[in-house]
Backbone as numpy.savetxt, mean C-alpha at the origin, in Angstrom:
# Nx Ny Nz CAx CAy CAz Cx Cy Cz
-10.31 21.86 43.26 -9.06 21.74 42.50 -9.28 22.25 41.07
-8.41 22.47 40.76 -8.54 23.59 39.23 -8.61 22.51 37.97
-8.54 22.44 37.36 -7.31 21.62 35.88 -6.30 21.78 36.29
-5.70 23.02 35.84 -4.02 22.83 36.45 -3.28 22.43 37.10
-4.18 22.65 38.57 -3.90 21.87 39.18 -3.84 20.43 39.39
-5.23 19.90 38.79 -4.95 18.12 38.58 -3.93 17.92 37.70
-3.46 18.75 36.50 -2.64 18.40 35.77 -1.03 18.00 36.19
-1.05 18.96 37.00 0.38 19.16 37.77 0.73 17.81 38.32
-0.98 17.63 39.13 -0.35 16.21 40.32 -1.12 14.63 39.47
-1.61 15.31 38.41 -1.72 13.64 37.73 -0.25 12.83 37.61
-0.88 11.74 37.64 -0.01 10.21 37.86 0.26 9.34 36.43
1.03 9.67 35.26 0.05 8.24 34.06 0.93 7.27 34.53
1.76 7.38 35.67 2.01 5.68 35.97 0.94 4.71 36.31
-0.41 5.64 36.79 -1.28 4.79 37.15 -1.54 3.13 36.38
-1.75 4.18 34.90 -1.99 3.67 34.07 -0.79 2.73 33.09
-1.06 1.17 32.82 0.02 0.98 31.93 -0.31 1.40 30.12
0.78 1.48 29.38 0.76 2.01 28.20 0.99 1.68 27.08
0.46 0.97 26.33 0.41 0.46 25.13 1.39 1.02 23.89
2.45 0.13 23.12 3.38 1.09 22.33 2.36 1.13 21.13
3.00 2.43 20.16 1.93 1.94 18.92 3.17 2.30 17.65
2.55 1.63 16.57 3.44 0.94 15.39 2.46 1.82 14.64
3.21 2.49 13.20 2.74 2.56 11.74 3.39 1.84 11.29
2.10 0.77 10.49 3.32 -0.63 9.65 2.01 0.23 8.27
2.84 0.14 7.42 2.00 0.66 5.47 2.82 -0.66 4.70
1.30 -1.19 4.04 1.01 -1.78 2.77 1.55 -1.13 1.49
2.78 -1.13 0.90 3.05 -0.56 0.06 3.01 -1.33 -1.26
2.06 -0.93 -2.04 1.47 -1.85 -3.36 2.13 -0.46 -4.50
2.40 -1.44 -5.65 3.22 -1.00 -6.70 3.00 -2.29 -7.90
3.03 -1.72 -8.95 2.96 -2.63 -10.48 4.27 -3.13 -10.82
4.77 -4.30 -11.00 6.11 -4.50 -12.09 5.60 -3.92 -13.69
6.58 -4.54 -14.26 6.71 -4.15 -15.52 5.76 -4.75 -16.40
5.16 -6.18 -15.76 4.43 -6.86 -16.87 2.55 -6.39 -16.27
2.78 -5.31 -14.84 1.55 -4.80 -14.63 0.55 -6.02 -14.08
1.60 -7.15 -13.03 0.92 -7.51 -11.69 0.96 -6.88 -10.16
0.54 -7.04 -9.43 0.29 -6.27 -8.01 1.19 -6.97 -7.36
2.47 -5.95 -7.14 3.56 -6.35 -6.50 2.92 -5.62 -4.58
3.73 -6.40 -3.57 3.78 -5.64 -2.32 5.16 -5.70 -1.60
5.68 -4.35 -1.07 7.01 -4.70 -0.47 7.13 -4.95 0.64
7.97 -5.95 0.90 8.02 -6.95 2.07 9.56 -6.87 2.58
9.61 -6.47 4.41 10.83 -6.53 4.91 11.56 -7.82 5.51
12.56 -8.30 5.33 12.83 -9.85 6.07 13.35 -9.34 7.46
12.86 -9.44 8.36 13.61 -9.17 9.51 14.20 -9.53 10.01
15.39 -8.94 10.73 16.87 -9.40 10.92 17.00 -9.71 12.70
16.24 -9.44 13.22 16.18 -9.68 14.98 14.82 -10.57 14.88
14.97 -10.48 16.75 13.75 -10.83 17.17 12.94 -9.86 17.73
11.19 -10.50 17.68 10.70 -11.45 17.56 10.72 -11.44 15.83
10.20 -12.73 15.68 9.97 -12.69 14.53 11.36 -13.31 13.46
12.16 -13.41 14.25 13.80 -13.03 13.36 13.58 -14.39 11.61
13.70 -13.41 10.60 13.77 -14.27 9.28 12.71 -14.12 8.81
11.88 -13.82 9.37 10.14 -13.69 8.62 10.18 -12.66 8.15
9.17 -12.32 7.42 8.97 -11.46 5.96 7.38 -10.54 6.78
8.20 -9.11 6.73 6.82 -8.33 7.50 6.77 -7.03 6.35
5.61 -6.26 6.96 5.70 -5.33 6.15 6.17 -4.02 6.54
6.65 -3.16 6.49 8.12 -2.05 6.77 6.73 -1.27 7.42
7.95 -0.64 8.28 7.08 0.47 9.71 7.86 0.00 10.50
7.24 1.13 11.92 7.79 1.46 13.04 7.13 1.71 14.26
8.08 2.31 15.41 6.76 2.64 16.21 6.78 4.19 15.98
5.63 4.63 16.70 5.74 6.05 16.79 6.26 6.74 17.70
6.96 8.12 17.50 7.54 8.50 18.63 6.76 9.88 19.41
7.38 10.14 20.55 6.17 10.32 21.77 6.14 12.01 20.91
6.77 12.36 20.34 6.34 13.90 19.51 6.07 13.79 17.83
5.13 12.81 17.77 4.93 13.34 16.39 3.54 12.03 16.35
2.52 12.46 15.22 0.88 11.72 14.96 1.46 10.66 14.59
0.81 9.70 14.73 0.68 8.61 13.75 0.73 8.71 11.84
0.08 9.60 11.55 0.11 9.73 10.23 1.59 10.45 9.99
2.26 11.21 11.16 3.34 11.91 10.76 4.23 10.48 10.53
4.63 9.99 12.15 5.04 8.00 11.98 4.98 7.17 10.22
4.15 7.38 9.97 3.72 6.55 8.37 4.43 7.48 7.61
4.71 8.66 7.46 4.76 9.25 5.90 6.41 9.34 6.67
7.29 9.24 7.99 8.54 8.97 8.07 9.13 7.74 7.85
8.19 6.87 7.75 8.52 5.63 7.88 8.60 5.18 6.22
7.56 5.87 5.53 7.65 5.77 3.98 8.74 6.26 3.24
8.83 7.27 4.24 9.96 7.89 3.32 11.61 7.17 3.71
11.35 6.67 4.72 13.12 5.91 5.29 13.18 4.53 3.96
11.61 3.68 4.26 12.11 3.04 3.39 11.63 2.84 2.00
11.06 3.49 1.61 11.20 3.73 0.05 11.73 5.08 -0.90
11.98 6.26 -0.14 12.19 7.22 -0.39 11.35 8.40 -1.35
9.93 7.63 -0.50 9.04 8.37 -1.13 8.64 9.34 0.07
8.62 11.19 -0.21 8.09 11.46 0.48 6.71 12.45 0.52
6.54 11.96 -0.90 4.70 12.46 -1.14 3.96 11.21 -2.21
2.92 11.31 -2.06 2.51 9.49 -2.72 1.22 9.79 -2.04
0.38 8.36 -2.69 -0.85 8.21 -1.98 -0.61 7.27 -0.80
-1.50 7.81 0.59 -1.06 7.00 1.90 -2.54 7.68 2.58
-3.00 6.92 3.26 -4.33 6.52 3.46 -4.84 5.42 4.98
-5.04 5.87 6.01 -5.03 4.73 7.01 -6.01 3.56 6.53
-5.56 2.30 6.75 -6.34 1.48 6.81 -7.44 1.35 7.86
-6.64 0.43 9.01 -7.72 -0.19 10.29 -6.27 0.09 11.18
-6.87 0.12 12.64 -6.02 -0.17 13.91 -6.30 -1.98 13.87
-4.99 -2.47 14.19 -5.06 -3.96 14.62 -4.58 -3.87 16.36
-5.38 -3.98 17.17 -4.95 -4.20 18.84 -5.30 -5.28 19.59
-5.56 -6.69 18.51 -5.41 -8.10 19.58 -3.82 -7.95 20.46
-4.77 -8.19 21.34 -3.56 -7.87 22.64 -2.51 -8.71 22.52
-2.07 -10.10 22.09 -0.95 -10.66 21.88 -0.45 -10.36 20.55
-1.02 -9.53 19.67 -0.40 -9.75 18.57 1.22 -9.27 18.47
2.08 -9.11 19.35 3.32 -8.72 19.58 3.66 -9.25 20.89
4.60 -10.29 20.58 5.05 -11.44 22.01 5.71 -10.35 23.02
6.50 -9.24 22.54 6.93 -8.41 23.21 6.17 -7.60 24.25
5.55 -7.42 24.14 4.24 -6.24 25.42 3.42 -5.53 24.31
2.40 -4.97 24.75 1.29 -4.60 24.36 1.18 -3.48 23.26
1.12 -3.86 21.94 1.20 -2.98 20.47 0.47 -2.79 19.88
-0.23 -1.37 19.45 -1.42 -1.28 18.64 -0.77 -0.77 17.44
-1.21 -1.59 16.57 -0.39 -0.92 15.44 -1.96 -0.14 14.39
-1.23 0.89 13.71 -2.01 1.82 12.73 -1.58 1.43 11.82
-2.41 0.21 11.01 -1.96 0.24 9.41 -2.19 1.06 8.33
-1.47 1.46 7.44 -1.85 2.49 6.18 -1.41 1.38 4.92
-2.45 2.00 3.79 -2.01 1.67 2.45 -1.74 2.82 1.86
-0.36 2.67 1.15 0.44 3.18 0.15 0.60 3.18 -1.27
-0.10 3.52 -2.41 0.53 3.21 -3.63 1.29 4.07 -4.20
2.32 3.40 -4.92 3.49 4.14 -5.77 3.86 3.70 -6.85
4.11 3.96 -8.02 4.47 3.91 -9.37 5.51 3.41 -8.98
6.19 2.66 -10.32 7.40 1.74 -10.05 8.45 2.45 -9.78
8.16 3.35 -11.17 9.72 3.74 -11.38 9.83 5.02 -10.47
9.28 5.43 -9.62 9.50 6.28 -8.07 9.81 5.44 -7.08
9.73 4.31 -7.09 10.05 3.27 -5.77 11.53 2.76 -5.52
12.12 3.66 -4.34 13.20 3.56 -4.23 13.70 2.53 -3.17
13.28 1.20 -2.84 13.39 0.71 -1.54 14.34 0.46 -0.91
14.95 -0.20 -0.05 15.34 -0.67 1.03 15.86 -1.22 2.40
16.20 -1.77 2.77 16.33 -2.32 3.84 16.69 -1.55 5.03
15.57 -1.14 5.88 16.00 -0.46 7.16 17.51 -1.16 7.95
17.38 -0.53 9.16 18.90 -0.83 10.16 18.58 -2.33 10.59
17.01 -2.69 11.13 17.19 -3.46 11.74 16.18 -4.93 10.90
16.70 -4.60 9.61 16.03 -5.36 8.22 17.24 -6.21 7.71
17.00 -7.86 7.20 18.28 -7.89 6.49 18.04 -7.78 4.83
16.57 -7.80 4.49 16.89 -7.04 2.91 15.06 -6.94 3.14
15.18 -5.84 1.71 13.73 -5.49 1.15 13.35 -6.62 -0.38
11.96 -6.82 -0.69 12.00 -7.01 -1.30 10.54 -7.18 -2.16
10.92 -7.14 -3.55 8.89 -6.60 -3.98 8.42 -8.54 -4.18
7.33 -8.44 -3.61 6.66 -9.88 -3.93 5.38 -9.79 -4.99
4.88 -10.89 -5.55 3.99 -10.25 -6.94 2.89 -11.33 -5.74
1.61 -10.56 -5.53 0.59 -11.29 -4.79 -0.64 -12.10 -5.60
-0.20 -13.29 -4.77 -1.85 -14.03 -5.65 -2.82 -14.77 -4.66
-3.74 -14.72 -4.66 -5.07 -15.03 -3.86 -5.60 -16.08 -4.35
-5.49 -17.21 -3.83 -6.61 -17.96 -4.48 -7.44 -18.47 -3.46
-9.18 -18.31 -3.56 -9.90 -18.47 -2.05 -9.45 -17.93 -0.94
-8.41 -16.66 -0.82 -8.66 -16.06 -0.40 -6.99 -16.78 0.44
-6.06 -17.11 -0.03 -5.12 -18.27 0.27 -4.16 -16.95 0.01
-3.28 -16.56 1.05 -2.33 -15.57 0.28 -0.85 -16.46 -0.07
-0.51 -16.09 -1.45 1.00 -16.70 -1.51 1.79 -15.38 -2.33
2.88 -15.20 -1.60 3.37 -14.02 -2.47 5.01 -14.88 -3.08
5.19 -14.10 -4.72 6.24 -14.13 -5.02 7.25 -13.55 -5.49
8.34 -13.58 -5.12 9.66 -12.27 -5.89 10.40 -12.90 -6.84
10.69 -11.53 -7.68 11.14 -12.03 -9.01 12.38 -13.20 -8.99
13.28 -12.91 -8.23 14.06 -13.79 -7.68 13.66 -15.24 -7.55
12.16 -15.54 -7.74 11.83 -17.26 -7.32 11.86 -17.01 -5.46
11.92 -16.31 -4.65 11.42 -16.44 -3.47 10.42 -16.58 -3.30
9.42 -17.25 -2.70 8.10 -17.70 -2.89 7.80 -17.89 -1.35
6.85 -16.77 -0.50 6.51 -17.01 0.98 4.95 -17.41 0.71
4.64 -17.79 1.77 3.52 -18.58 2.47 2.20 -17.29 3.56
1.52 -17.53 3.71 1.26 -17.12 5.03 1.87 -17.16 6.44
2.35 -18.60 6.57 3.22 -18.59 7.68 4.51 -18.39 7.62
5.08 -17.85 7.20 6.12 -16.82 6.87 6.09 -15.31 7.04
5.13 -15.06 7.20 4.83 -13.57 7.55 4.94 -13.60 9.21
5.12 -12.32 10.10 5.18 -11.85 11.26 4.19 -11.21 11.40
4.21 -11.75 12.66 2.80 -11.09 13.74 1.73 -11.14 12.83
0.62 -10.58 12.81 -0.81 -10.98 12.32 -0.27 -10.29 10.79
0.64 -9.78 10.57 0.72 -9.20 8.95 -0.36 -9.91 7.38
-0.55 -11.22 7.59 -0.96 -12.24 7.09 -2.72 -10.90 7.07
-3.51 -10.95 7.95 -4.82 -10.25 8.38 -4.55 -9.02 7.80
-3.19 -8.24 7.79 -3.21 -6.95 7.59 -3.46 -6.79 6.18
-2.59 -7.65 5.29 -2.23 -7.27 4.11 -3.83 -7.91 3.65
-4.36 -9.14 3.96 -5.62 -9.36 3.38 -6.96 -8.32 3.68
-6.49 -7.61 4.86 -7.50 -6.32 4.64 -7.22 -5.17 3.65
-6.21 -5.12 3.42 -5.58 -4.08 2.87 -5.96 -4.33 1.26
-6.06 -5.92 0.48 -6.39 -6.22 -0.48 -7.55 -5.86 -0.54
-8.60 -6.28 0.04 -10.04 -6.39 0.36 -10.33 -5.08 0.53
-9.38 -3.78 0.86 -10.04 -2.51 0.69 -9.45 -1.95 -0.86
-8.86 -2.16 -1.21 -8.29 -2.13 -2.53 -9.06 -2.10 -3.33
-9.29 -3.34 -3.58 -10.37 -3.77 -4.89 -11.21 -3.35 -4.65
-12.13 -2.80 -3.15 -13.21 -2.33 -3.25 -13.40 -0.78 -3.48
-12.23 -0.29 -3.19 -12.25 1.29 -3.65 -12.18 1.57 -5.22
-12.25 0.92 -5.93 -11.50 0.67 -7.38 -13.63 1.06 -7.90
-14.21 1.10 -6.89 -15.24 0.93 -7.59 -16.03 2.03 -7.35
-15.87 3.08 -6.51 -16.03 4.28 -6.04 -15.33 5.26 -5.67
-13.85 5.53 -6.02 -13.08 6.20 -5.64 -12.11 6.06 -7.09
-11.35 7.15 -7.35 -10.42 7.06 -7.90 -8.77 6.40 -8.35
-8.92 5.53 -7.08 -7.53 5.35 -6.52 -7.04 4.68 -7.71
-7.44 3.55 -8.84 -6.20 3.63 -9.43 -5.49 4.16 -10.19
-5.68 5.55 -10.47 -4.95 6.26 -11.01 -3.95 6.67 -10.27
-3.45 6.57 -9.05 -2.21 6.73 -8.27 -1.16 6.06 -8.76
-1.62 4.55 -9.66 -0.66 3.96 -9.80 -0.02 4.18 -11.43
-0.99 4.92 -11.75 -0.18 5.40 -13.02 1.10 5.88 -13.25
2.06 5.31 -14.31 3.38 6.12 -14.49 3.48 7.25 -14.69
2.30 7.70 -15.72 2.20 9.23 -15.33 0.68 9.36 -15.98
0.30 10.14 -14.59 -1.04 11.09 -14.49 -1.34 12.03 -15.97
-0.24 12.67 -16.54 -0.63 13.63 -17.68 -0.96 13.27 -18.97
-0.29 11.80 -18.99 -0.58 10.62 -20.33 -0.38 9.74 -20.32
-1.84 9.23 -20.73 -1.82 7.55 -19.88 -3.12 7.14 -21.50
-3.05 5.59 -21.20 -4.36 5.58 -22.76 -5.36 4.06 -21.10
-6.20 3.97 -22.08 -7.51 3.15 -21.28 -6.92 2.19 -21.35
-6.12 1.14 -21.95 -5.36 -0.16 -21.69 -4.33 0.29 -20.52
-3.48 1.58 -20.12 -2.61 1.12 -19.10 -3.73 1.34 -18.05
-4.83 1.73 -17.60 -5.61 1.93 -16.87 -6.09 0.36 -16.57
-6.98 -0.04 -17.27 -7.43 -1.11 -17.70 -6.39 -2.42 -16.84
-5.26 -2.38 -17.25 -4.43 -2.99 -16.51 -4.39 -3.04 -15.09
-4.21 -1.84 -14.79 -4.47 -1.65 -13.03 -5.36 -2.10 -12.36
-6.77 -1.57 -12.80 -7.89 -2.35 -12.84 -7.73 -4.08 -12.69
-7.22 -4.51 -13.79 -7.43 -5.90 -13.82 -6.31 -6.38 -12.56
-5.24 -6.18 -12.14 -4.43 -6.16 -11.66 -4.69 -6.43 -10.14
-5.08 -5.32 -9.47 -5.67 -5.21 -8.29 -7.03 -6.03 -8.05
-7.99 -6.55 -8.84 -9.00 -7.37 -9.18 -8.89 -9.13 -9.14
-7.55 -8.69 -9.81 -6.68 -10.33 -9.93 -7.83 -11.39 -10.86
-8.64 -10.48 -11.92 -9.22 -10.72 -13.01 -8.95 -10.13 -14.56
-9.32 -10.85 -15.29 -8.95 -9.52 -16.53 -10.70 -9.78 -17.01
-10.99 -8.29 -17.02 -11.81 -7.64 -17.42 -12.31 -7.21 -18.84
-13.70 -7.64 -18.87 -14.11 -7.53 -20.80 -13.74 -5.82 -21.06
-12.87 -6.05 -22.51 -12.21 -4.47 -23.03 -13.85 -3.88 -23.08
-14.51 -3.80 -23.56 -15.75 -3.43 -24.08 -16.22 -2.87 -23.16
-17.00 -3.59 -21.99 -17.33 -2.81 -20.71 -16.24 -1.93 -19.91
-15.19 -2.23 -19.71 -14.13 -1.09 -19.47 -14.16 0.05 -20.11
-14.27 -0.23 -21.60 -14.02 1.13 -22.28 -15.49 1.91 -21.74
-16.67 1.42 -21.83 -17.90 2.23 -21.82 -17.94 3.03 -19.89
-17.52 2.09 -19.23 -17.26 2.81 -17.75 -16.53 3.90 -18.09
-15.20 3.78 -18.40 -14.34 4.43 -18.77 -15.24 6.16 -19.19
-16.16 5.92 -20.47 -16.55 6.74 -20.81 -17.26 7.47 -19.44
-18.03 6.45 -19.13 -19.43 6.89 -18.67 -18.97 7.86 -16.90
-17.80 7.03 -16.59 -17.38 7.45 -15.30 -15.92 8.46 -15.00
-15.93 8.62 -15.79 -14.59 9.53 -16.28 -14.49 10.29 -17.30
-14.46 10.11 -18.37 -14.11 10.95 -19.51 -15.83 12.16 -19.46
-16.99 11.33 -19.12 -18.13 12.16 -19.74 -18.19 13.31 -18.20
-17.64 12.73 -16.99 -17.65 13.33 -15.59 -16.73 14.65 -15.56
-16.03 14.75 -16.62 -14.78 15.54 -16.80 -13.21 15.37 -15.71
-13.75 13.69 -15.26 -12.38 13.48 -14.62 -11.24 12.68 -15.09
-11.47 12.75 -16.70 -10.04 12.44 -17.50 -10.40 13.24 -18.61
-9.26 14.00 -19.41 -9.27 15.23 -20.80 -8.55 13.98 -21.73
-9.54 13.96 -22.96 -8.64 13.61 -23.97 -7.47 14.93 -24.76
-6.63 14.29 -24.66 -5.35 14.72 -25.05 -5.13 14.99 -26.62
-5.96 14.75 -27.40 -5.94 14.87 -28.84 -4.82 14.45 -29.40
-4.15 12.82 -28.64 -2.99 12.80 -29.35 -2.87 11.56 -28.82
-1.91 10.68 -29.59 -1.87 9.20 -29.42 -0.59 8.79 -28.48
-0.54 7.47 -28.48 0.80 7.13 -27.87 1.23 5.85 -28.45
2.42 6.17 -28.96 3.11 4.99 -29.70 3.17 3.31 -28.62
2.75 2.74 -28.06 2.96 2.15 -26.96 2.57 0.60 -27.72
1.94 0.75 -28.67 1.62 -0.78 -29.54 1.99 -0.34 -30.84
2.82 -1.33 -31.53 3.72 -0.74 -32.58 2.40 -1.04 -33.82
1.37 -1.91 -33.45 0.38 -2.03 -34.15 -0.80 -0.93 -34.44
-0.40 -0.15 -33.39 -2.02 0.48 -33.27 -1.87 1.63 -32.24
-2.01 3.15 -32.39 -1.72 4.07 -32.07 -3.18 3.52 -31.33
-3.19 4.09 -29.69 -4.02 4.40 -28.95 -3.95 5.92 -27.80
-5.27 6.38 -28.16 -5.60 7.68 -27.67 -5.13 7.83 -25.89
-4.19 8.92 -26.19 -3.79 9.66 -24.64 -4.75 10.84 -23.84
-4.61 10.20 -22.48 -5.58 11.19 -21.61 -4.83 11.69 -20.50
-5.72 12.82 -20.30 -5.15 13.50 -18.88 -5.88 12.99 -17.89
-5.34 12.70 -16.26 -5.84 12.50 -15.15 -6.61 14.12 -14.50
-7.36 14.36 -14.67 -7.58 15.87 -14.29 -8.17 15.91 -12.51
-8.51 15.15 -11.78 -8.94 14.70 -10.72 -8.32 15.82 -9.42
């Protein structure tokens, strides 16, 4: 028998078939520069009223990564950004419905590009400011909505705490928080600094920041000083840089 021929008379009913989901971690700064994440309340079942994080499944003509950057763009109306797979989650019950492997991605986006909300089958979007303590997730929206862990759907609770846990650890070999900058072309070492502390969910000695700063960026040639300040503290002009990366 040829290929072609097996191809012709293959069977995949044999086989049963697993659906698969892009659900993305979409992390973003408020204004006072804590680590917001956007969170969908869902309007059906399973799950109906719980607070998940936005995605879909994928459809039978297009990647998974294509799935994530459509799914980003339906609900935030971003359609270029940083997006990045996390982990596959495939505990076999984690969806009461039949058998779902979902592909998680993390997303970051600047505020004021974040257009969100609420898909068809969502009854609202909304940004929560995240805090960890021992490792305890409680998220809150500006609104005073205040969820729990058990308030979240399906294992989301595991997702988003991996998704933290790769976060903070890329912050230390990779570039990534400069994605979350308002803007890449001029920025000074305090709004940096912020991000840093932010995603850390510590605040960090200015002193050793600034000397990393030097030592891992500015002397690497992966930030240009700008030879020019930015009015941003009415006290104290501080020096603007370029993201050159």
């Amino acid at each position: 028998m040829t290929e072609k021929e097996y191809l012709e008379s293959y069977n995949p009913d044999v086989y049963e078939r697993p659906s698969v989901t892009a659900d993305i971690l979409v992390f973003t700064l408020n204004k006072d520069c804590e680590l917001e994440l956007l969170l969908i309340k869902r309007g059906g079942h399973p799950y109906k009223g719980k607070w998940a994080i936005p995605g879909g499944f994928v459809g039978m003509k297009e990647s998974v990564d294509e799935a994530a950057k459509r799914e980003l763009a339906e609900e935030t109306g971003m359609n270029q950004g940083y997006l990045e797979q996390l982990y596959t989650f495939g505990t076999v019950d984690r969806d009461p419905r039949m058998r779902v492997i979902s592909v998680a991605y993390l997303a970051l986006i600047p505020r004021k590009t974040l257009d969100f909300h609420a898909g068809d089958d969502a009854e609202e979007a909304k940004l929560f400011k995240v805090n960890m303590e021992n490792w305890e997730l409680t998220l809150k929206a500006e609104d005073g909505t205040r969820i729990f862990s058990e308030d979240l759907a399906f294992d989301h609770r595991e997702i988003i705490l991996m998704g933290l846990k790769r976060l903070s650890g890329k912050l230390d070999y990779t570039d990534i928080a400069f994605e979350l900058l308002q803007d890449k072309e001029c920025f000074t070492i305090r709004e940096l600094k912020l991000i840093y502390d932010a995603i850390k969910g510590i605040k960090s000695d200015t002193g050793n920041f600034r000397r990393m700063f030097k030592s891992r960026y500015l002397d690497e040639g992966k930030v240009v000083d700008l030879n020019k300040s930015s009015g941003e503290l009415s006290f104290r002009k501080a020096k603007c840089y370029r993201y050159n990366g």
